[in-house]
KOLKETI-616591 format. One record per atom (N, C-alpha, C): residue in three letters; x negated, y, z negated. Coordinates in steps of 0.05 Angstrom, whole numbers, plus 5000, padded with zeros to 4 digits. Layout:
! KOLKETI-616591
AlaXYZ
...
! end
This chain:
! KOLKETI-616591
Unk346065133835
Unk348765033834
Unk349764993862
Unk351764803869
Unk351264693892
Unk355164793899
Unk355364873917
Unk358765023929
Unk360264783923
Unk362464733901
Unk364564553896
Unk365764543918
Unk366664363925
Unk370264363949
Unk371964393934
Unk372564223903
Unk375664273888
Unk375064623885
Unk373564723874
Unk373165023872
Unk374165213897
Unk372665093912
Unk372865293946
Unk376465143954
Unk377264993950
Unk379764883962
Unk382065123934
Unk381165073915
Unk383365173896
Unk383165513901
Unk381565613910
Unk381065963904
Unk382265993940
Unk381765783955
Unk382965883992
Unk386865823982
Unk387665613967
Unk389565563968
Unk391765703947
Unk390065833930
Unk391766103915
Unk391666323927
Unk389666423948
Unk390066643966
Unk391766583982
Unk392666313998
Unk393766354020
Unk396166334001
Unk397566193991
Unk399766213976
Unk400766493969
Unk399066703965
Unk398766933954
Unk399467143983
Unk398867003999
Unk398467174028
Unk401467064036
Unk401566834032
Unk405466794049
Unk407166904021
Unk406566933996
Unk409067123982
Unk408867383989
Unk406067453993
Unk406767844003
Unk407567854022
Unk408467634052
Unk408867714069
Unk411467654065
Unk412767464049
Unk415767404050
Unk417067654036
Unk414967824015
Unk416168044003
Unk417068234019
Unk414868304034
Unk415768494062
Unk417668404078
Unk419168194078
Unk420968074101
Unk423368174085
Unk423468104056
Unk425668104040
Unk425668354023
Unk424368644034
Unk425168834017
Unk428068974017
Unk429069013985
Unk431469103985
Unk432269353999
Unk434469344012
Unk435469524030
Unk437869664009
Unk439369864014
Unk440770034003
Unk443670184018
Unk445570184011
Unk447770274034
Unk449370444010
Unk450370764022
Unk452070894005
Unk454270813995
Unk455970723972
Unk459170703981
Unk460370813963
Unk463270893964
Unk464171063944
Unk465770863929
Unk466371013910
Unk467670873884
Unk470270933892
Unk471770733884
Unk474070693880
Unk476370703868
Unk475170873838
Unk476771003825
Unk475571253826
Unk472971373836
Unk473671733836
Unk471871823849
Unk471972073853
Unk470172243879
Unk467772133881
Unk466371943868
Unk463571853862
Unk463371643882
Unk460371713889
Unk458871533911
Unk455971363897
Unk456071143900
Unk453571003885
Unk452270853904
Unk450470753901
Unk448370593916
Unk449770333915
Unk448570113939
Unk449569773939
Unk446969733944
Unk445469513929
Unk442569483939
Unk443369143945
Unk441269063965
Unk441268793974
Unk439568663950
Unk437768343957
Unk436768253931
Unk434268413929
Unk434268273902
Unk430968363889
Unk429068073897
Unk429067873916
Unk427467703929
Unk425167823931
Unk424568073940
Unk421668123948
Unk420068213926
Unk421668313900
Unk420268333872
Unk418968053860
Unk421267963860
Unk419867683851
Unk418167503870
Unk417467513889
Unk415367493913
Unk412767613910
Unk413267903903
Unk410468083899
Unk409668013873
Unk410368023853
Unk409867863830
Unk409067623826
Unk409767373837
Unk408967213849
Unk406067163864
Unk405967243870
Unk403567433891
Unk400867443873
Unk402067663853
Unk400067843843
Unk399467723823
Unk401067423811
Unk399367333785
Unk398167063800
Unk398666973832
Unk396866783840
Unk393866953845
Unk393967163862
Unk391767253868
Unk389867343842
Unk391267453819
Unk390467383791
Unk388567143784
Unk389866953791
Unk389766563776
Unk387066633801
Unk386966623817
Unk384766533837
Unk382366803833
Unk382366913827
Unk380567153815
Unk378767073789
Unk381167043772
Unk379666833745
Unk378366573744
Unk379566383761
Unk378166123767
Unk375066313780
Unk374866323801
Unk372266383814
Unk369666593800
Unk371366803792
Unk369066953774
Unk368066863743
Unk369666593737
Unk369566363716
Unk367366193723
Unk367466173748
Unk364965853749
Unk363166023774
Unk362966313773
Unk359666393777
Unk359566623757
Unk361766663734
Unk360366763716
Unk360967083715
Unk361967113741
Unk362567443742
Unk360567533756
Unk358267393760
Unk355367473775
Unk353767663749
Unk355167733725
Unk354167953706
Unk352767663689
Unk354267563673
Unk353167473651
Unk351567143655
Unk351366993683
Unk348766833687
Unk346666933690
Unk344666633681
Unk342666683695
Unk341666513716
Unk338866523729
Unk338166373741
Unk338666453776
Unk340466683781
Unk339866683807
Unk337366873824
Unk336766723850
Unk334566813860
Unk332567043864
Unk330467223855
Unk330767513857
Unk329567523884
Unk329767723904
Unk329367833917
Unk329667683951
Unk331667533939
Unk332667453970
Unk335067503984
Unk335267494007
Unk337767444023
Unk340167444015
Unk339967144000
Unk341966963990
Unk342967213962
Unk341267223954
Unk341767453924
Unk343667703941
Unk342867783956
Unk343268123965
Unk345668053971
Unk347467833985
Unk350067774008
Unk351967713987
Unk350367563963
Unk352767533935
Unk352967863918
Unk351267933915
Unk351568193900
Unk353468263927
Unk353568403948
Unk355668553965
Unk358268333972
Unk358068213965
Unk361268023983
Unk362867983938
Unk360968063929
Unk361668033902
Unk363568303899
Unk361768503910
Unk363468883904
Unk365468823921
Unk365568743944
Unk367368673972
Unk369368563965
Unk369668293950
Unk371768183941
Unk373668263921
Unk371468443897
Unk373268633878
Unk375368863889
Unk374069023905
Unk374969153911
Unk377569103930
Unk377568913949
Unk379868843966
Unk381668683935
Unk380768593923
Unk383168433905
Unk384568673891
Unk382568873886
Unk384269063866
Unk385969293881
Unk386169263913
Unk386969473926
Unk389069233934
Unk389868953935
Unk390968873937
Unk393668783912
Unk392168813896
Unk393968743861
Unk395669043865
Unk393769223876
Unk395169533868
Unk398169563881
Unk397669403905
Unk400369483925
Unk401969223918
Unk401369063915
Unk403468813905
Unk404968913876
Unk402769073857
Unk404469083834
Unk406569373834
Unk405669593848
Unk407569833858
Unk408969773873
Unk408969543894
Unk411469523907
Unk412569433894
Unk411869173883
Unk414368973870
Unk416269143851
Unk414869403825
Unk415169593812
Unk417669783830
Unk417069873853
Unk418470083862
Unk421069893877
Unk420969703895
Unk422969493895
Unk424869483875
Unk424069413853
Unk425869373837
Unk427869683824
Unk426369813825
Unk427570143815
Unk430070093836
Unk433170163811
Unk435470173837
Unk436470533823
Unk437370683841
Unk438370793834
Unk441370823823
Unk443570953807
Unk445770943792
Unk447171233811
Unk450071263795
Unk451571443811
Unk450571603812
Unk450171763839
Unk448972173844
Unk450272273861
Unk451572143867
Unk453072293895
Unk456172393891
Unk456972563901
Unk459972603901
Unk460972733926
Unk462572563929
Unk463772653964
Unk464272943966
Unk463372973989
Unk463873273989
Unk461473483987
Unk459773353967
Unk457073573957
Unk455473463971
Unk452873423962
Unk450073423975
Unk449973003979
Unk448672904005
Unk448672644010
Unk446872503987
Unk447672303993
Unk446372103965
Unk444471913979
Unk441271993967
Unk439571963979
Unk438971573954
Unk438571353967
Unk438071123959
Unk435571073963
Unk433871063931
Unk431871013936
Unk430870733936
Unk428570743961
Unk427970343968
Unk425770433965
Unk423670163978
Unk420970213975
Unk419870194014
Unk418170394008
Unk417670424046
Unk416270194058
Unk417070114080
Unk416269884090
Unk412969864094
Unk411669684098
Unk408969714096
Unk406669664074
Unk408169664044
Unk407069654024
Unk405969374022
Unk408869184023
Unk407268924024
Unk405468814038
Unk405368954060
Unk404868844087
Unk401468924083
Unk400969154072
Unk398269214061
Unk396668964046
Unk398168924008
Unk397268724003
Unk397068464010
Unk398368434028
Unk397368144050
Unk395568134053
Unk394868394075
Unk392968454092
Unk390568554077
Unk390768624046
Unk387768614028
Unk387368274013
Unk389468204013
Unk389567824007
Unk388467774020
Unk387967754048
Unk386267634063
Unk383367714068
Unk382967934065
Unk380468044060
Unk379767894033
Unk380967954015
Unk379467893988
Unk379467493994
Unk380767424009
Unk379367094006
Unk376967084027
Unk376667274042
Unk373567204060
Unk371667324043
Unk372167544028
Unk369867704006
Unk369267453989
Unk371467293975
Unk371967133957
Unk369466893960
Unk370466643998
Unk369166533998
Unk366366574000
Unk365566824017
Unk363366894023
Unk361066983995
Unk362367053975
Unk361067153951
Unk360366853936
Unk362566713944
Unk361566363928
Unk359866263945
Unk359466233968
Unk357566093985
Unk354566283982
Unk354866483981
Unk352466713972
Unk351866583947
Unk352866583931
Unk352066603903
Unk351366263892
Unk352066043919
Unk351365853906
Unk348865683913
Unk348565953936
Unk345965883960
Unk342566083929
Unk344866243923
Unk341566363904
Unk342066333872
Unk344066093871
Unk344166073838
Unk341965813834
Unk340365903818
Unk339265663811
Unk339565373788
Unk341565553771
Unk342765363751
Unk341965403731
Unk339965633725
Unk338065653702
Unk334665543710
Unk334865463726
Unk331365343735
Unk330465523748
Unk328165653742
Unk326765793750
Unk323565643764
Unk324265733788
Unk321865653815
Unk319365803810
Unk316865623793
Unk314865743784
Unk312265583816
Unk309865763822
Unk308865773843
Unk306265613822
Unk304965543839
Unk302365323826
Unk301965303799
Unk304265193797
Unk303865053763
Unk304564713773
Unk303664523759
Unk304664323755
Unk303964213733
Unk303463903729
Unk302463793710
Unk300063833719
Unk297563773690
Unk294363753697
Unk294063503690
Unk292363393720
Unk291963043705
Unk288463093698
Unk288563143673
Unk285563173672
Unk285063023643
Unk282362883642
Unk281962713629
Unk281462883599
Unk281562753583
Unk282062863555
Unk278262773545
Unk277363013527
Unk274962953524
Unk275062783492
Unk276762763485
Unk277362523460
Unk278062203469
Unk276462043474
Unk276661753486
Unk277261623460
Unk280061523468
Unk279761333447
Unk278361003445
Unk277860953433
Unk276160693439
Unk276560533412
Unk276960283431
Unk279060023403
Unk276860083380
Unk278360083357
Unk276459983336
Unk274559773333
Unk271059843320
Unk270459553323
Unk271059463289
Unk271359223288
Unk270959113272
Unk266859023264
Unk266859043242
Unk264258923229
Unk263958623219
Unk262158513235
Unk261458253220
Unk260458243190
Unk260958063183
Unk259758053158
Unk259057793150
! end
């Protein structure tokens, strides 16, 4: 099987898409400021937007879409057949195959806990006077991680498709001195004669 471009162009262009929403998530995480209430001793949280939830979300069902397309058209590397045994090309797809899983799922992990913890706002706890009212946000860095495994997982990504299309054979199997035999057949046929009569 020979490396698509619509394939390799659609799986680079849902990562990078995927890589500028985790980074706009981290730009736009909600911030939090104490203020008291206005009718009574009570202090509540003011949170800024939820932009970076719906960013990391965003995110995490492109890097999703581009995970499915690609382990779709080589198959997952589990259930084809036909690729090469004991080469190169075999060994760099089996590791950029673990390589890619692994960065996508350490990247889904922090896009979907941040976006998750982002969104958590806290309600009234505070009362002037008693103990400070602690507003919970999400710590900076989180997104900034799954970016930074988004981009790993599209070099695992391309690297496991160009591996895997350098030792997929398509199902044809490369057999060593076989060919056709042009060898003469010991049954000759020979025209019928006809008999005079």
């Amino acid at each position: 099987m020979a490396m698509s471009v619509p394939i390799l162009a659609i799986v680079m262009s849902l990562h990078l898409i995927a890589f500028v929403l985790a980074v706009g998530a981290e730009r736009r995480r909600s911030s939090a400021k104490v203020e008291p209430d206005q009718y009574d001793e009570r202090t509540y949280c003011v949170y800024t937007t939820d932009a970076s939830t719906v960013y990391g979300l965003s995110a995490f069902g492109l890097l999703l879409l581009s995970q499915i397309v690609l382990n779709g058209v080589t198959r997952c590397l589990c259930f084809g057949k036909g690729l090469l045994t004991g080469t190169s090309s075999t060994t760099c797809a089996i590791v950029f195959f673990v390589f890619s899983w692994i960065t996508f799922l350490g990247a889904e992990a922090c896009l979907l806990a941040g976006s998750a913890r982002n969104a958590y706002h806290t309600k009234y706890r505070g009362i002037f006077g008693g103990e400070k009212l602690s507003c919970a946000t999400l710590r900076k860095g989180v997104f900034a991680a799954g970016a930074a495994l988004t981009l790993l997982s599209l070099l695992g990504s391309i690297f496991y498709y160009w591996a895997h299309s350098r030792a997929d054979t398509g199902g044809w199997e490369k057999h060593q001195n076989e060919g056709l035999g042009m060898t003469s057949s010991s049954y000759a046929q020979q025209p019928p004669e006809f008999g005079k009569a």
